[in-house]
FIVOGU-980141 format. One line per 8 residues: number of its first residue (from 1); their letters; for each residue x, y, z of C-alpha. Coordinates in Angstrom, 1 decimal. Example, Ala and Ser with C-alpha at 12.3 -4.5 7.8 and 13.67 -1.06 7.14 Angstrom:
REM FIVOGU-980141
1> AS> 12.3 -4.5 7.8; 13.7 -1.1 7.1 $
REM end
This chain:
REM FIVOGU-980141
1> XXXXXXXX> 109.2 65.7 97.2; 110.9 62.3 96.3; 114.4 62.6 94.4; 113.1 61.7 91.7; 110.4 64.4 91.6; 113.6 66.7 91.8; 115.3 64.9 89.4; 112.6 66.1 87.0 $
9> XXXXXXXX> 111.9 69.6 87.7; 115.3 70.3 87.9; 115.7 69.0 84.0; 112.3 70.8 83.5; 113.9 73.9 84.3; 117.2 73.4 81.8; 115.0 72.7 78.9; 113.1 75.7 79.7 $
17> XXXXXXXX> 115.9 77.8 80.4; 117.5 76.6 77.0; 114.6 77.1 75.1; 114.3 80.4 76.3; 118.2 81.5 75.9; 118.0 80.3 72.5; 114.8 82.3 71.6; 116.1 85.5 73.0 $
25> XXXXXXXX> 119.5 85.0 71.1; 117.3 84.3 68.2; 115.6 87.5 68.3; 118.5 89.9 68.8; 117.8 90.3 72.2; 119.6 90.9 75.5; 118.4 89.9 79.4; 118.4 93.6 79.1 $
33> XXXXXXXX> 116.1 93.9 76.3; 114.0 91.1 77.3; 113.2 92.5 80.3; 112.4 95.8 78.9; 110.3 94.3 75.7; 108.1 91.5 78.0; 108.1 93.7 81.4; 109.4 90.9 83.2 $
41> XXXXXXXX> 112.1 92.0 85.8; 115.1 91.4 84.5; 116.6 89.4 87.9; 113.5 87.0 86.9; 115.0 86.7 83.7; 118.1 85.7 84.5; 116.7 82.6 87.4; 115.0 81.7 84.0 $
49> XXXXXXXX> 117.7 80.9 82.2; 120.3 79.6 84.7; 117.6 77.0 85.1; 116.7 78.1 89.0; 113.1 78.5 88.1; 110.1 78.1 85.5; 108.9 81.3 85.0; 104.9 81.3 86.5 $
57> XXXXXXXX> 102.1 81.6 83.5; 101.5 85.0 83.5; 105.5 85.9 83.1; 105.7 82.9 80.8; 103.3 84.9 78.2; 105.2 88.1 78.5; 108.3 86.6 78.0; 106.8 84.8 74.8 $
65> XXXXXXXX> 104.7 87.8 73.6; 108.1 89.9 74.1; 109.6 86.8 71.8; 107.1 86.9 69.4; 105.9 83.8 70.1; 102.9 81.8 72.2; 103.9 80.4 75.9; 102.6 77.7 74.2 $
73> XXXXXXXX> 105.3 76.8 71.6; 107.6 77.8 74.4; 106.6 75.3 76.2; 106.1 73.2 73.6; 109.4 73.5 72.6; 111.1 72.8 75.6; 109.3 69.7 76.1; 110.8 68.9 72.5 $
81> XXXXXXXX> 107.9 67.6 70.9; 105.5 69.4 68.4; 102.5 71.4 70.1; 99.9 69.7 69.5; 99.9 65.8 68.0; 96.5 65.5 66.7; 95.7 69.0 65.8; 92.2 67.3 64.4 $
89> XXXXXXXX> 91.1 66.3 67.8; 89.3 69.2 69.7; 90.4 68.2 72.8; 93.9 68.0 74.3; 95.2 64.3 74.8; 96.4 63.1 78.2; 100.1 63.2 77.0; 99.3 67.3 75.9 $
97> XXXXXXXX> 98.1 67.9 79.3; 100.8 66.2 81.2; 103.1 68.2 78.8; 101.2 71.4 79.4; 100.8 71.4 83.0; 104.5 69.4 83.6; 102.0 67.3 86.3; 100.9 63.5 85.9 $
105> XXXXXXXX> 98.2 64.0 89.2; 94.7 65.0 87.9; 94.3 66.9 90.9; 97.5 69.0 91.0; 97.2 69.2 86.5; 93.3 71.0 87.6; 95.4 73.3 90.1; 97.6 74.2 87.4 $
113> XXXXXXXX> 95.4 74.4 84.3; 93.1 76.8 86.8; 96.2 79.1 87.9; 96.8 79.2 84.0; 93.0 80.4 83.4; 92.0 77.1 81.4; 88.8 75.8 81.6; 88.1 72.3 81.7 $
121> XXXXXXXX> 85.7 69.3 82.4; 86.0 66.3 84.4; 84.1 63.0 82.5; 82.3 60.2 84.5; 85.6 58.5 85.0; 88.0 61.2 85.8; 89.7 61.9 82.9; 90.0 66.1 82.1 $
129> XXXXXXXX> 88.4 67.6 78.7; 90.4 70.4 78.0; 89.2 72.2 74.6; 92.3 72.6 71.9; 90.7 75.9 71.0; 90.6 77.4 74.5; 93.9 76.6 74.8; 95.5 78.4 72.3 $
137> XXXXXXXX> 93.6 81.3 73.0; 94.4 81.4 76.3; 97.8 80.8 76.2; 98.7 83.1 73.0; 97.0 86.0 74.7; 94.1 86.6 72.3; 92.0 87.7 74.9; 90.7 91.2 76.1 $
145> XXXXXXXX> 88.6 92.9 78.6; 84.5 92.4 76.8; 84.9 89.8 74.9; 82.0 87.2 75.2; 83.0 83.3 76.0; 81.8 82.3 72.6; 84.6 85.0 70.8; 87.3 83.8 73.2 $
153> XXXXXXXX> 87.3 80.4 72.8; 85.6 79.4 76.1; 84.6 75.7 75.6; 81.3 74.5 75.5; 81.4 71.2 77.5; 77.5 70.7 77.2; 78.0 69.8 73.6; 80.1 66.7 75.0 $
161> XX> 76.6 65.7 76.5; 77.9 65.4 80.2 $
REM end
């Protein structure tokens, strides 16, 4: 990793840290209570907000169901922009899936986007289709055990014609 890739995830992990102190002294809450509303250790907790480490996706959308809010906007917050530019647009931009994934490499923003249990589609010249919809389903939560693609928000790249 080049200093400058360290530089990076290092101020990755204060704006998520600060993001997530100040929604958890928002909402009332303790590392304590945190812990005990999301289910995420509370030693995890506490790396989180000294800025040691990003919590993974799957702690990320306790923490933010726990906050009341999507690991979305979470994210989305720490990046300090708004969630999502064109909200029109069905698909995510490149900048939203930079600012999603916190990668610029297609290859490693695939690795991530999979880990995260977003689907996508690679196009004729490389470039990632990653449905809006899907997204926001996915990372608010709103899925359960049963539920068809169609009522989940799983993208249908075929209507892209690819």
């Amino acid at each position: 990793m080049t200093d400058n890739e360290t530089k990076v995830k290092s101020e990755r992990r204060k704006r998520m840290a600060d993001t997530l102190y100040r929604r958890m002294v928002a909402a009332g809450m303790s590392q304590t209570t945190l812990s005990e509303v999301s289910r995420v250790a509370r030693d995890y907790i506490g790396r989180y907000l000294n800025g040691e480490t990003e919590p993974r996706p799957d702690n990320l959308k306790k923490l933010a169901k726990g906050l009341g809010c999507t690991s979305g906007e979470i994210v989305y917050e720490a990046e300090g922009v708004s969630p999502f530019t064109d909200t029109e647009s069905l698909l995510l931009s490149g900048k939203e899936i930079r600012l999603l994934t916190g990668r610029h490499q297609r290859g490693t923003q695939k690795d991530v986007l999979g880990k995260m249990g977003i689907r996508y589609m690679e196009n004729g010249i490389g470039e990632l289709a990653v449905s809006r919809k899907h997204v926001e389903r996915v990372l608010s939560g709103d899925t359960q055990e049963g539920d068809s693609a169609l009522s989940i928000g799983e993208p249908n790249f075929s209507a892209l014609g690819g």
